[in-house]
N, C-alpha and C positions, 0 to 999 in steps of 0.2 A: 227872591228865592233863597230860600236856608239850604246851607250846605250839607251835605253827607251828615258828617259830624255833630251839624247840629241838629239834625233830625233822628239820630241814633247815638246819644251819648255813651254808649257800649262801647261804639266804636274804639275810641279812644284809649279804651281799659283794655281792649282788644291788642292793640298796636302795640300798647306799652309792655302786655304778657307775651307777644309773639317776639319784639328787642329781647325780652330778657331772656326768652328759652333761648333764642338764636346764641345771646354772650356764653351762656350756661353750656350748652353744648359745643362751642369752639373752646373754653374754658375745657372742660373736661374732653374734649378731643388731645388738647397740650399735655396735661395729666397725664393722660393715657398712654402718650407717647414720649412723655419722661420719663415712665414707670418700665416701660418698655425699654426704653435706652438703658435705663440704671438695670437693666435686670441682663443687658448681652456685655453686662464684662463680670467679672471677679477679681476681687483685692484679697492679697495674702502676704503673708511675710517670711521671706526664703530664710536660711543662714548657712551658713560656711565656716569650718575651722581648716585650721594651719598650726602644725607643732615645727617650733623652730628656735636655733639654738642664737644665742647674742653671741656678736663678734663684736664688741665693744663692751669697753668696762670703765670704772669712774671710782678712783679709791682717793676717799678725801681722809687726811690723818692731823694729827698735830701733835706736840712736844708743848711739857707746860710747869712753869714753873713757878711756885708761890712763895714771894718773900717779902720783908718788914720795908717798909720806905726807906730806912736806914739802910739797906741792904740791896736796892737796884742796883746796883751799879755789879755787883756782883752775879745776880739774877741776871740779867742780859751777860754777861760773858760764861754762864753757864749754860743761857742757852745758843750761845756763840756758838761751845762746843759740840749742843746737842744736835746744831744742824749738823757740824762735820761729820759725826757718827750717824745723822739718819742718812746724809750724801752717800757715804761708804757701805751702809747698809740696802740701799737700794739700789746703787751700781754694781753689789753682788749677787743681788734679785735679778740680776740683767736687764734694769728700768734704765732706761738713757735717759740723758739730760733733756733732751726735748719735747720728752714725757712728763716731766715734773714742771708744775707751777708751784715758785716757792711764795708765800705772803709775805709782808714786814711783820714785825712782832706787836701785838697788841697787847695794852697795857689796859685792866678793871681793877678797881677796888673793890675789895672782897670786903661784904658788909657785915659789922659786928654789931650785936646788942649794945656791949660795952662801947659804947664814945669814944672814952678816954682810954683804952688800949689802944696799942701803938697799931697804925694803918698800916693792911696786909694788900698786895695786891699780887693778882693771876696773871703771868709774862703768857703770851701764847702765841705760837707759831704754825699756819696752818701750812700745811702741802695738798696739792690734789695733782695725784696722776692718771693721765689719763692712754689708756694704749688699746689696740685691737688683739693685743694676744692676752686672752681674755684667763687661759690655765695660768700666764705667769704672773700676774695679779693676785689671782686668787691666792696660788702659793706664795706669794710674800705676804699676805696677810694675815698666812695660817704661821709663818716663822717669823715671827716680832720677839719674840721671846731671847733671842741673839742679843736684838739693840737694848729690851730694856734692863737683862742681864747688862749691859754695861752703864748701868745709871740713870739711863735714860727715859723723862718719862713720858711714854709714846705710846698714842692711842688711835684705836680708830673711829672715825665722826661716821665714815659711812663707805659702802661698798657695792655700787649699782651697776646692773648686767642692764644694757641696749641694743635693740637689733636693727643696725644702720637701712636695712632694705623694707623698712615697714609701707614707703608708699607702692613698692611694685607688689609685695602681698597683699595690699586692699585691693588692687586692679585686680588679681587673680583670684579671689574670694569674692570680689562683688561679683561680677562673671559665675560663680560657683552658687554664689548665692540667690540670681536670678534663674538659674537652672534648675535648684532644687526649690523657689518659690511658684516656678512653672509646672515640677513635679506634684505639688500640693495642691495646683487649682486645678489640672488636669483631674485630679482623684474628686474634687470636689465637684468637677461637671459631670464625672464621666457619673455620680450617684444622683446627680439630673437631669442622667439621658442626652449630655450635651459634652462638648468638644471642647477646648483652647485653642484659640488662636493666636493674632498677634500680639504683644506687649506692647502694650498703651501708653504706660508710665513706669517708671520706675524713680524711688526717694533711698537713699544708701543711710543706713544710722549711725552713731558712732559704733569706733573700732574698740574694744576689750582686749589687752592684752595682757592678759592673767598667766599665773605659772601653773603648770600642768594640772588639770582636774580640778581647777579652781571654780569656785562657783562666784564666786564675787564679782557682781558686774556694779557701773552706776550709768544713771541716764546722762551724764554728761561725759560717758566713757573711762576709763582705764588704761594704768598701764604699771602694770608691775614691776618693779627692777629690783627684786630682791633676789631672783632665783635665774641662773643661768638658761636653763630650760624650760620656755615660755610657748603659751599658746593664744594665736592670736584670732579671735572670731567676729564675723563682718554679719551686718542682717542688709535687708534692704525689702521694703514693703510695693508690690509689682503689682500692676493692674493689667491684665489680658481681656480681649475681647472673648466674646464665646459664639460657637456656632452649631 
């Protein structure tokens, strides 16, 4: 006796199009319900500013002096004296000593076309002070004109403002800035008739610390120390459920 199958070769073409609707519709049941999932949350991206002023400051300077190789030897005891007069000129700034790092003197030969002119070299002596009272920094910086009035020649390499409490202002800004990306999705559900509810996720981005009104950001963050009065902005990209 022949079997089903082989008395109705239909059959067979039967079976294998009822398999395949059955895969096709648990397939598109899954779809259905991931489309669904992705659609009961909302992703946005909050941000937060903070204006705040640097209580640390960083003045790097130097004293420098160019002479013939015949002529070292007097080079370093002129700049012997220039460190006494920048010591004396900073201890009237009111900078203490345990504010100042003095360097050793560094010696470069200064390069000439000429070969055969006699070899010139650059004596140079760096300082960097570093103090939290950030106004008297700045004013000794504005009054050099004392030291180099006495011969001295004294310049400044650099003069950077930092604001020591930058990790408790990210915590306070990221907080600020999940609040106001919570603001954003709300107005986005509430324009499709739907709700925010919990926060899902949240990714914090880097921190921008620009000086006031600055636009200048970069994706690998910021932080300006040229300007006393800085502003510090945090983002953070938040996913909320919806209901």
């Amino acid at each position: 006796m022949r079997t089903l199958q082989e008395q109705h070769p239909l059959v067979k073409l039967g079976l294998i199009l009822g398999g395949s609707f059955l895969i096709a519709v648990i397939l598109s049941a899954v779809t259905v319900f991931q489309i669904r999932a992705q659609n009961d949350t909302v992703s946005v991206t909050g941000s937060a500013k903070m204006e705040v002023t640097s209580d640390q400051a960083k003045w790097t300077t130097q004293t420098d002096r160019q002479v013939s190789e015949a002529d070292l030897k007097q080079g370093y005891s002129e700049l012997a004296s220039d460190l006494t007069a920048t010591e004396a000129f900073f201890k009237a700034q009111g900078i203490t000593s345990d504010e100042i790092t003095v360097t050793p003197v560094s010696m470069t030969q200064v390069y000439q076309e000429n070969q055969s002119a006699p070899k010139l070299y650059d004596l140079t002596q760096t300082f960097t002070i570093q103090s939290n009272d950030v106004k008297k920094l700045t004013s000794a910086a504005n009054n050099v004109s004392d030291l180099i009035n006495q011969g001295v020649i004294f310049s400044t390499v650099s003069l950077e403002y930092y604001y020591s409490k930058l990790a408790d202002a990210r915590v306070q800004l990221l907080s600020q800035a999940i609040s106001d990306a919570k603001e954003r999705a709300a107005q986005l559900a509430k324009n499709s008739g739907r709700g925010v509810g919990t926060l899902k996720s949240a990714n914090s981005g880097v921190v921008q610390v620009q000086s006031l009104n600055s636009t200048d950001v970069s994706d690998y963050g910021s932080y300006d120390t040229s300007q006393i009065e800085k502003q510090i902005t945090e983002t953070v990209k938040a996913s909320f459920s919806l209901r």
